[in-house]
C-alpha positions in Angstrom: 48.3 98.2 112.6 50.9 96.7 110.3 52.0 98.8 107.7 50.6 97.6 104.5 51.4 99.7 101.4 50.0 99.2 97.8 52.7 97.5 95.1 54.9 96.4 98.0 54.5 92.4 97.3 56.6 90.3 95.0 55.5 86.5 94.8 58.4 86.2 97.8 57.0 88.0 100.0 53.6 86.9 99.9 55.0 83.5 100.7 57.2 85.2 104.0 53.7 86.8 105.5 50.8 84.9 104.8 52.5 81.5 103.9 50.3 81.6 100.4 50.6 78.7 98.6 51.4 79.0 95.0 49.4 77.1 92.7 48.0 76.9 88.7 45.4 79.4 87.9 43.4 76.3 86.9 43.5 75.1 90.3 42.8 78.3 92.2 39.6 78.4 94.1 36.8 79.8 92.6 33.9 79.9 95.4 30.7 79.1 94.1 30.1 81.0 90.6 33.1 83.3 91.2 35.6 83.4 89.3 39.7 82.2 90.5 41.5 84.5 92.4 42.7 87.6 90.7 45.3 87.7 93.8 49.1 87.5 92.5 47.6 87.3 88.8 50.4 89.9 88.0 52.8 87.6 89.7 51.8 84.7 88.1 50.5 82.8 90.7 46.9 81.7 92.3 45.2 80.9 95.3 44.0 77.5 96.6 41.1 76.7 99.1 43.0 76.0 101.8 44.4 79.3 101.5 41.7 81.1 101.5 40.0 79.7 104.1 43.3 80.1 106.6 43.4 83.7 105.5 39.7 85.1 105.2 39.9 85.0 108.8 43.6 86.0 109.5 44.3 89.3 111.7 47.5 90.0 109.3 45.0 90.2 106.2 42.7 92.0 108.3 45.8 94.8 109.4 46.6 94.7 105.4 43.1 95.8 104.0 43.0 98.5 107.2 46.3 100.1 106.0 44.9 100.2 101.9 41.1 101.1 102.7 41.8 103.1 106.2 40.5 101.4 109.8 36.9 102.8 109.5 37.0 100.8 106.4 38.1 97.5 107.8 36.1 97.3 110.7 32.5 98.3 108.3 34.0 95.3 106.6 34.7 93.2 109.2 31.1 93.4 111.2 30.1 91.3 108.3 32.3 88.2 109.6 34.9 86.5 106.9 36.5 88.2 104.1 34.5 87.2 100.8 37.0 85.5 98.3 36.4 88.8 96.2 37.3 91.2 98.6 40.9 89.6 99.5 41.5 89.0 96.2 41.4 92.7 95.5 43.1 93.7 98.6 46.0 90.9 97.2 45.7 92.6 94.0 46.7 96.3 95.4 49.4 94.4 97.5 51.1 92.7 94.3 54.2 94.4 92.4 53.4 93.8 88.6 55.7 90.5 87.4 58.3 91.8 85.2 59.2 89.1 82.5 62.6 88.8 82.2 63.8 87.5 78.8 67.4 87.3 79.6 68.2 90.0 77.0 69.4 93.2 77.8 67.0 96.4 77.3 68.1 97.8 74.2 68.4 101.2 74.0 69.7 104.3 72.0 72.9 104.8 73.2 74.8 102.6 70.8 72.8 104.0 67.8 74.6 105.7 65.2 72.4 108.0 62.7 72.2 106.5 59.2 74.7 108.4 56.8 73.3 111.2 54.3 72.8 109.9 50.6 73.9 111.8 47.6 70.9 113.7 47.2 71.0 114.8 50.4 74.4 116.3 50.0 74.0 117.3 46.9 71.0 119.9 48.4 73.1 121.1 51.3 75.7 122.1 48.9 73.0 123.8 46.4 71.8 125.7 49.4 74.8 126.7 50.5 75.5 128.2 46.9 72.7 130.5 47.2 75.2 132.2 49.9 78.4 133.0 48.4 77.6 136.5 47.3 75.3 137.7 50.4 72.2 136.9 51.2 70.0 135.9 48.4 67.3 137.5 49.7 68.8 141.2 50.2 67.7 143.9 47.6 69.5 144.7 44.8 72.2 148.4 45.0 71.1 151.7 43.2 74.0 152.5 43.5 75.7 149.5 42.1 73.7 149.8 39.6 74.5 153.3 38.5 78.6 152.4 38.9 78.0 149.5 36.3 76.1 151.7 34.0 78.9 154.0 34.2 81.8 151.6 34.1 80.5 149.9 30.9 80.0 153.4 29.0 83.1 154.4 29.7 84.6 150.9 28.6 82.9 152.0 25.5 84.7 155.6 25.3 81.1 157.5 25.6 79.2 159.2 28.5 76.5 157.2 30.6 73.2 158.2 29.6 69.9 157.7 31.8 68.9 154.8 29.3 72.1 152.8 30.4 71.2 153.8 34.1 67.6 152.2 33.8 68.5 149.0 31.8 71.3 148.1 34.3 69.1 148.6 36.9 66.2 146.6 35.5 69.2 143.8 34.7 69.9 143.8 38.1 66.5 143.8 39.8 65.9 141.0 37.5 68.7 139.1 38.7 67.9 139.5 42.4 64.5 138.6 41.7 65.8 134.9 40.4 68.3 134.7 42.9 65.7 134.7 45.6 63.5 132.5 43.5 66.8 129.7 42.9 67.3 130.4 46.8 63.5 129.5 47.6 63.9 126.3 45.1 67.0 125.0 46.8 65.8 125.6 50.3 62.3 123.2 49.8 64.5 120.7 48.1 66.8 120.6 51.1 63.6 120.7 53.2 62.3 117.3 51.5 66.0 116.1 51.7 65.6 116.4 55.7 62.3 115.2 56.0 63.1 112.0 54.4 66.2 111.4 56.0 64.5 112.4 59.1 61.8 109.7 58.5 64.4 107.4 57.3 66.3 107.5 60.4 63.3 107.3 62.6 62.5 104.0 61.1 66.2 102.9 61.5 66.1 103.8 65.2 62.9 101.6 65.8 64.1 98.8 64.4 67.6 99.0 66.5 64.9 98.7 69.4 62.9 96.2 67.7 59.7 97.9 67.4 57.0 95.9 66.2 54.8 98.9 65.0 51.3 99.7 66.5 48.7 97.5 65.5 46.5 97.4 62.6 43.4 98.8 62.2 40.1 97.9 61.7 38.7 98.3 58.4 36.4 101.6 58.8 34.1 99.9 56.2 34.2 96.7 57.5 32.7 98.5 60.8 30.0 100.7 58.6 28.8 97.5 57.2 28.2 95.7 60.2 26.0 98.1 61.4 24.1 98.7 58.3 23.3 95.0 58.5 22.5 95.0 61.6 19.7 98.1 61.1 18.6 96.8 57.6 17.3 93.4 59.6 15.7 95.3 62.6 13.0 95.7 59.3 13.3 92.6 58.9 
């Protein structure tokens, strides 16, 4: 048994070991009410009568379909007599390689790409985020005991003792002030988030077309669907 494998035929090849014939699918043979042979329909090319008839009955064909479907296979098939026009076009069909239209233009691909550049707003958020850094983190609690040395430091800037009262405004003061740090922090960071996510988007949308993406198709109308149908159940009343 010849060793058939699926996907192993290009239009070339088909020529080199059965001698097929490569005609118009308008003139491929149709047998009866079948339809034209599927065979080489990924390569482009059809069968004609003469073809078929020379190789319904050919041993090669015969050692083809018994390497696909497995020997038991190919003799149930044969007892039967002749391959049918349907059942070598399907063996034809596991035989063909796909036909690869070649445009004469190179793939294009990502390697050349170069990311589209940040706008101002975009820069101008990095930098308001990065602000929010300069002293610590802006999310780190506020010193008691900063707090108390401030207290103390301003009284005696004033030639008097700290009291308790200076103590507990300072340190509301500066609770306060962490308190809308973080809050500035928070407001910077989803600005810069938005910032990314349209940039992001952005250069998506600059990539596809660098590929030439033609964008998926449209969709059908979900009312234009619903309305059909209640049509088409409003007249079975009818």
């Amino acid at each position: 048994m010849s060793d058939f494998k699926k996907g192993t035929f290009d239009a070339d090849k088909f020529q080199d070991v059965f001698g097929l014939s490569t005609v118009d699918e308008g003139e491929a043979y149709t047998e009866g009410s079948g339809t034209g042979s599927k065979q080489t329909g990924a390569l482009g090319t059809y069968m004609n009568k003469g073809d078929y008839n020379r190789l319904k009955d050919s041993d090669e064909v015969w050692d083809a379909y018994a390497s696909i479907n497995g020997s038991d296979a190919m003799e149930k098939k044969r007892e039967g007599g002749s391959m049918s026009l349907n059942t070598l076009d399907a063996l034809m069909d596991d035989l063909s390689v796909a036909k690869q239209e070649d445009s004469g233009e190179e793939k294009k691909t990502l390697d050349d790409f170069k990311d589209i550049d940040k706008d101002e707003d975009f820069l101008k958020a990095e930098d308001a985020y990065q602000e929010n850094f300069k002293n610590g983190n802006p999310w780190a609690a506020t010193s008691a005991v900063d707090s108390y040395q401030t207290a103390f430091n301003n009284a005696a800037g004033a030639g008097r003792k700290m009291s308790a009262n200076d103590y507990l405004m300072q340190r509301a003061d500066d609770k306060k002030g962490g308190v809308n740090r973080f809050i500035g922090y928070l407001g910077d960071k989803n600005t810069l988030a938005n910032e990314e996510q349209n940039y992001a988007f952005s250069n998506l949308m600059a990539k596809a077309k660098h590929l030439d993406f033609q964008g998926p198709p449209e969709l059908d109308d979900p009312y234009d669907t619903y309305s059909k149908y209640k049509s088409d159940i409003d007249s079975i009343g009818d």
